[in-house]
N, C-alpha and C positions, 0 to 999 in steps of 0.2 A: 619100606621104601621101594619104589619102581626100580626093578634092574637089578635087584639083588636079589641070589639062590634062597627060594627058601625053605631046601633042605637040601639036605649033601647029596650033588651030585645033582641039583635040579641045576637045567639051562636058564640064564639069566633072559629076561625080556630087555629087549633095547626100545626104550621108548621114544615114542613118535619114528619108528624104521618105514614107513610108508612114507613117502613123500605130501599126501591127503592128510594125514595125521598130523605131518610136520607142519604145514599150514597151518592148520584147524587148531592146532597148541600155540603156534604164534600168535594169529588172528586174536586169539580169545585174549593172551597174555596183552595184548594192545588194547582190547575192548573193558580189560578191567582195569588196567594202569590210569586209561583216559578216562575212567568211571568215575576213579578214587580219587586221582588226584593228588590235592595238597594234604589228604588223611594219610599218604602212603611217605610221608615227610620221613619218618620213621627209619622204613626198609630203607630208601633211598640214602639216605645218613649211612647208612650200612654199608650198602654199593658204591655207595662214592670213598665212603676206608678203603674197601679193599682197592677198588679200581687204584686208589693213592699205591697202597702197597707194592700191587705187581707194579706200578707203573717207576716206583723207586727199584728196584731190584729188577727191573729190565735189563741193564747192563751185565750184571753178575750172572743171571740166566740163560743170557744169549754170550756171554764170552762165554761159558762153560757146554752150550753145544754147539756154539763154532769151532772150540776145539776138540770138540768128542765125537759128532755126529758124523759129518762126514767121511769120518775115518771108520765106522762102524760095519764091521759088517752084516750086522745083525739087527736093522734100529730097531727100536722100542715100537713105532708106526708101524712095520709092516707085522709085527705079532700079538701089540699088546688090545684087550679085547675093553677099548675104549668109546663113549662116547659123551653127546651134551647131558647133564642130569637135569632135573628143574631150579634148584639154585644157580647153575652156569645156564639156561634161558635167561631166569627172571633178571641174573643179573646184567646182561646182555641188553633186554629192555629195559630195566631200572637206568642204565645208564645212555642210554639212545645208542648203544653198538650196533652196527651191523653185524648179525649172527651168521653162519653158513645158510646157505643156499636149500641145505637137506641135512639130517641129522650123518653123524659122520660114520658112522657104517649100519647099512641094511639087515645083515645079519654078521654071523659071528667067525665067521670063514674071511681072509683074505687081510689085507693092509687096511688102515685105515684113510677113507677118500679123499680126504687131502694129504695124503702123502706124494711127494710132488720128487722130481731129479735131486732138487738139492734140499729137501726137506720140507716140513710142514709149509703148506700153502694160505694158511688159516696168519691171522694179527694175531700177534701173542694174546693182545684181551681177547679175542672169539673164542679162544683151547678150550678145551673144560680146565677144571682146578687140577684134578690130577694131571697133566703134561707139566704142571709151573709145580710140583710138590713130589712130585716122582723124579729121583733120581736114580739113575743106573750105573752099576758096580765101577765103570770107568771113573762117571761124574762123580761118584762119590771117592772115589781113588783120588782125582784131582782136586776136587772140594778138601779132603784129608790135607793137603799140603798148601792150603794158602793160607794167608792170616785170618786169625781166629774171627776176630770182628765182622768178618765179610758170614762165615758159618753161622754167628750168631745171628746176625743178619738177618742172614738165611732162614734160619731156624725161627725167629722171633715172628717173621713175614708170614710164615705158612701157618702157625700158631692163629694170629691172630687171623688170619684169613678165613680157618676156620668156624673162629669163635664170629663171626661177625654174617659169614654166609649164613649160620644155623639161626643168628637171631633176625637175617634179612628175610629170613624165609617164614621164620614164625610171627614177624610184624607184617608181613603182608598177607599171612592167611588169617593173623588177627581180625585186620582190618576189613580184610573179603568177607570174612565170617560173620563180622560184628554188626 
């Protein structure tokens, strides 16, 4: 998979970090979506899960970095060595989101570019999946103490989020392939 070391100690490639490449990776993703169509009924069924998912669990996500982030002195944005993967594009355009402007950081040094005064600048759907599934040792301190149902939630949401990104991505290279 693009972006991951592959082997210890190798630097990770950020794909599409050129702004030209960022393009030319949208472009294309628009030229094949409009290609395919109603064959891509599929992924889309996929996309439109999760997008359900984050979009129920928006509440629980954003009270727990409204009350964490802020107060942070350290956030996760300005260290953690994040960006968009090809299933947070595809699903970006599977579902007609507006995506960022440019992949979210150029190289591996610095915050990540939309980290803004009072936090991320990006729609909770534009993040990649790791910001909505990554929690940090506070969030999960606070997560520890609320009622279970909301954890499980939690837990069931990322689960299947998972499970539905992996097959949104192999029904649309199905489809591209086939």
């Amino acid at each position: 998979m693009a972006g991951k070391p592959k082997a210890p100690g190798a630097v990770p490639v950020i794909p599409w970090a050129d702004p030209a490449l960022w393009e030319e990776a949208n472009a294309a993703l628009r030229r094949i979506i409009s290609k395919h169509g109603p064959a891509l009924s599929g992924a889309k069924a996929h996309s439109a899960e999760i997008r359900r998912l984050l979009e129920s669990t928006a509440s629980q996500t954003q009270d727990l970095c409204l009350k964490t982030c802020p107060h942070c002195p350290d956030p996760c944005c300005a260290h953690a060595k994040v960006w968009l993967d090809f299933p947070d594009l595809l699903f970006l355009h599977l579902e007609g989101i507006s995506g960022p402007p440019r992949q979210l950081r150029s190289h591996m040094e610095g915050p990540c570019a939309f980290l803004g005064r009072r936090g991320c600048t990006l729609d909770r759907l534009s993040r990649p999946f790791v910001c909505f599934w990554y929690f940090c040792p506070p969030q999960t301190l606070r997560l520890s103490r609320t009622p279970a149902r909301i954890k499980q939630t939690l837990a069931a949401a990322v689960s299947s989020i998972k499970f539905h990104r992996k097959a949104m991505e192999e029904e649309f290279i199905l489809i591209c392939l086939g």
